[in-house]
Residue frames as a rotation matrix with the C-alpha (Angstrom) as fourth column:
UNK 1
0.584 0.812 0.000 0.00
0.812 -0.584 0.000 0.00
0.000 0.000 -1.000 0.00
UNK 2
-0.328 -0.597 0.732 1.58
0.460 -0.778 -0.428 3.60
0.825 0.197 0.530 -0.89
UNK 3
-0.873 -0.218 -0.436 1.62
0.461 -0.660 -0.593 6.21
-0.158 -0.719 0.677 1.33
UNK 4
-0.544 0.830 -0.126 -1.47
-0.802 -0.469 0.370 8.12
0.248 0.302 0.920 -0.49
UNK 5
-0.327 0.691 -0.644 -3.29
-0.043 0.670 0.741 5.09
0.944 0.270 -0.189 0.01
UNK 6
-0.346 -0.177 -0.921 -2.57
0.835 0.390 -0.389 4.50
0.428 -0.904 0.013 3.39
UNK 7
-0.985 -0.045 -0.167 -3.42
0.079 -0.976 -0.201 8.27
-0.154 -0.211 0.965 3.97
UNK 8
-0.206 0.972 0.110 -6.95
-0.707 -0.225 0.670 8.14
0.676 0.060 0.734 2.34
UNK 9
0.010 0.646 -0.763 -7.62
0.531 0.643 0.552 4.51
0.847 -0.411 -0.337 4.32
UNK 10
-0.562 -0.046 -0.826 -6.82
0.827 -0.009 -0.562 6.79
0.018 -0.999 0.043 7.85
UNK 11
-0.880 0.346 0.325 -8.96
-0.313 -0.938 0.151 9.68
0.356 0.031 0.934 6.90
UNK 12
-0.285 0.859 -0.425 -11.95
-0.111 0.411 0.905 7.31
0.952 0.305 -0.021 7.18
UNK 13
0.052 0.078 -0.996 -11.03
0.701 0.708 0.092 6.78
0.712 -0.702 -0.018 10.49
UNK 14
-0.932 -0.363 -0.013 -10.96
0.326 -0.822 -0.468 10.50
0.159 -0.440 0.884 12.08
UNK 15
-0.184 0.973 -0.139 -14.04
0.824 0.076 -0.561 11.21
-0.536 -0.218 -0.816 13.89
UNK 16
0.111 0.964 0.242 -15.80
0.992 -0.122 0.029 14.46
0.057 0.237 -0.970 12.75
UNK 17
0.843 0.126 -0.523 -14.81
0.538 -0.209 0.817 16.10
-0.007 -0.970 -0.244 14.99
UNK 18
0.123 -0.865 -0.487 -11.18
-0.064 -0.496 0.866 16.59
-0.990 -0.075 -0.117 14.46
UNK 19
0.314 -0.131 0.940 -11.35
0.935 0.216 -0.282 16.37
-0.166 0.968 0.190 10.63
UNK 20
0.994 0.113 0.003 -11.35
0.100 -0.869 -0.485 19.95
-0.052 0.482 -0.875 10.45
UNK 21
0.674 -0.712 0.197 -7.49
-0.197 0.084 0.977 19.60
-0.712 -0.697 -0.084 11.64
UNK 22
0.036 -0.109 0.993 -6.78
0.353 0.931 0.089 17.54
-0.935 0.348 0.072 9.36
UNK 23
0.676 0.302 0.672 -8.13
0.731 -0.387 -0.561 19.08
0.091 0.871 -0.483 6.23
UNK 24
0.900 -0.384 -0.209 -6.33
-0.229 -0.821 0.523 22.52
-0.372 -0.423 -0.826 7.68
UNK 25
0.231 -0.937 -0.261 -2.97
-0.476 -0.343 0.810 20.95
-0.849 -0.063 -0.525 7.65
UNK 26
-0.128 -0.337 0.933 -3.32
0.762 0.568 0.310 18.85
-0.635 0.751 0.184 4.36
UNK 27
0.824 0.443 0.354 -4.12
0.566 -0.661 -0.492 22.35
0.016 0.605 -0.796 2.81
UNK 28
0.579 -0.795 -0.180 -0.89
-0.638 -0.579 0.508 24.10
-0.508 -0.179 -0.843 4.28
UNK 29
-0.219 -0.850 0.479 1.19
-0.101 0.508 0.856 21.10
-0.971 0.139 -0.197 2.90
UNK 30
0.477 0.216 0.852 -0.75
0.760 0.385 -0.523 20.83
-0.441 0.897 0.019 -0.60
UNK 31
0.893 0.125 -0.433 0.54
-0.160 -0.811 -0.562 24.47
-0.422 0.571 -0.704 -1.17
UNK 32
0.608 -0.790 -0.075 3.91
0.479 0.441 -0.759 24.25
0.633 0.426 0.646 -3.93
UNK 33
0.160 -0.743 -0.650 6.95
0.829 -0.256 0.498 25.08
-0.536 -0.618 0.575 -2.88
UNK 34
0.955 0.152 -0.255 7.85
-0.011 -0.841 -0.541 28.59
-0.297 0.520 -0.801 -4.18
UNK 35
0.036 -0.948 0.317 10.93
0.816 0.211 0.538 28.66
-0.577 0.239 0.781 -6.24
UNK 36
0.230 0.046 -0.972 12.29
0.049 -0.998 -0.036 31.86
-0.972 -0.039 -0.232 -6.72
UNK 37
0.943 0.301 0.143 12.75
0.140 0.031 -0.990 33.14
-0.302 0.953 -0.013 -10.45
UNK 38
0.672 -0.635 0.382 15.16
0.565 0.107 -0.818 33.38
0.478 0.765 0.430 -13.06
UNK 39
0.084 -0.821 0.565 16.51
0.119 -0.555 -0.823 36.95
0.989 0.136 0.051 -11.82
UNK 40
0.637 -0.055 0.769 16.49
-0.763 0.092 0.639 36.29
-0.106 -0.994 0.017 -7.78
UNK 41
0.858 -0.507 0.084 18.76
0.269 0.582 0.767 33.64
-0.438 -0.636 0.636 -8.51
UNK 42
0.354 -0.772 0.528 21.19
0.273 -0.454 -0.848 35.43
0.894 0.444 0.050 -10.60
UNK 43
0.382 0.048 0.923 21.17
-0.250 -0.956 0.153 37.69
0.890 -0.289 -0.354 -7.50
UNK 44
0.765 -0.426 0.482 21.82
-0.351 0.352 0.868 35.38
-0.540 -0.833 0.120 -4.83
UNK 45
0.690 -0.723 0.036 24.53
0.668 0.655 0.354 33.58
-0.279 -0.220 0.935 -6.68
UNK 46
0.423 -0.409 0.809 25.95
0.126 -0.857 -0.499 37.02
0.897 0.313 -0.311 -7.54
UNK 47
0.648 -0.080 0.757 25.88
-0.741 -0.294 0.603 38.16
0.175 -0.952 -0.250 -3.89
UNK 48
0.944 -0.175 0.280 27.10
0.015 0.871 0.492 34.22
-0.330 -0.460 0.824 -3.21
UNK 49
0.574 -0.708 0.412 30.25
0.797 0.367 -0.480 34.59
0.188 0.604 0.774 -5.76
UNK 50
-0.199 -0.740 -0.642 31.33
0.912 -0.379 0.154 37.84
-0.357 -0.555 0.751 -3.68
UNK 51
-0.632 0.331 0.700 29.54
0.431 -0.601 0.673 40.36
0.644 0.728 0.237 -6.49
UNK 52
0.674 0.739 0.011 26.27
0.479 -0.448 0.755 43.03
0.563 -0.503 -0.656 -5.28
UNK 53
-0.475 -0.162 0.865 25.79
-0.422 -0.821 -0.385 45.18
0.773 -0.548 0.321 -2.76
UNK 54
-0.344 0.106 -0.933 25.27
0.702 0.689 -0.180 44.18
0.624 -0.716 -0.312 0.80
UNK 55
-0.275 0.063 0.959 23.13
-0.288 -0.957 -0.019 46.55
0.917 -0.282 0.281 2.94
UNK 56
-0.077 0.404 -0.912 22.82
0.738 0.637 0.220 46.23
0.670 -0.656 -0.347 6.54
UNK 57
-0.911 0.241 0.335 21.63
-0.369 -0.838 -0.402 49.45
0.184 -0.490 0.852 7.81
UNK 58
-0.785 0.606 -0.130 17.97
-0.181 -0.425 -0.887 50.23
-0.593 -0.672 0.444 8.49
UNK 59
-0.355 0.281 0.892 15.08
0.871 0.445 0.207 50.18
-0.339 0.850 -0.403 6.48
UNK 60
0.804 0.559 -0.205 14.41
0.394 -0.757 -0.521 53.77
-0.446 0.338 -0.829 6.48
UNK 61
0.077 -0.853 -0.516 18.15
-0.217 -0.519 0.827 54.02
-0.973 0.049 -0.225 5.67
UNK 62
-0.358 -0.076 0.930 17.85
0.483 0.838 0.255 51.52
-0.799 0.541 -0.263 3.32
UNK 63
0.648 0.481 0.591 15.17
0.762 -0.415 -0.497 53.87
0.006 0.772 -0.635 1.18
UNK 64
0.805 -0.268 -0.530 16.97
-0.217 -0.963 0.157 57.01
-0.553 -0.011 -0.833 1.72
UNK 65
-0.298 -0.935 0.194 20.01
-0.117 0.237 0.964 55.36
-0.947 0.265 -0.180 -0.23
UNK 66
-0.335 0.272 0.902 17.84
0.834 0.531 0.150 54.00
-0.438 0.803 -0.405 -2.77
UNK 67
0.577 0.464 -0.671 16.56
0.476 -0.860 -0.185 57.25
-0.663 -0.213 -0.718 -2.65
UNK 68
0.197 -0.652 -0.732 19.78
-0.217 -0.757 0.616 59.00
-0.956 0.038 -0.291 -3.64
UNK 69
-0.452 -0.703 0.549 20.76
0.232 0.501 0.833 56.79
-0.861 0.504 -0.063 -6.34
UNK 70
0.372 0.624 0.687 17.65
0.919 -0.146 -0.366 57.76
-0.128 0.768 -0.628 -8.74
């Protein structure tokens, strides 16, 4: 018996009661994983290969740079 099987034969067996539980967390796990796009990973393996900019200030500092640069 697979796992998925074995999964639908124990749903039968959850009272009412706590199904709702159930259902909840098989909804949080059905969701995909998110894999980030094309240009987020340029960006990390940029950053990763020593490349980018690294900011570790604030976040109002953070705009006020971003700020300047336009």
């Amino acid at each position: 018996m697979s796992n998925r099987e074995f999964a639908k034969s124990l749903i039968d067996q959850i009272p009412e009661s706590k199904l709702f539980y159930v259902i909840s967390y098989l909804q949080g796990a059905a969701i995909p994983e998110e894999v980030p796009n094309i240009e987020t990973l340029e960006s990390m393996t940029e950053l990763e290969s020593g490349g980018g900019i690294r900011f570790t200030g604030s976040t109002e500092d953070l705009f006020t740079e971003l700020a300047r640069e336009d």
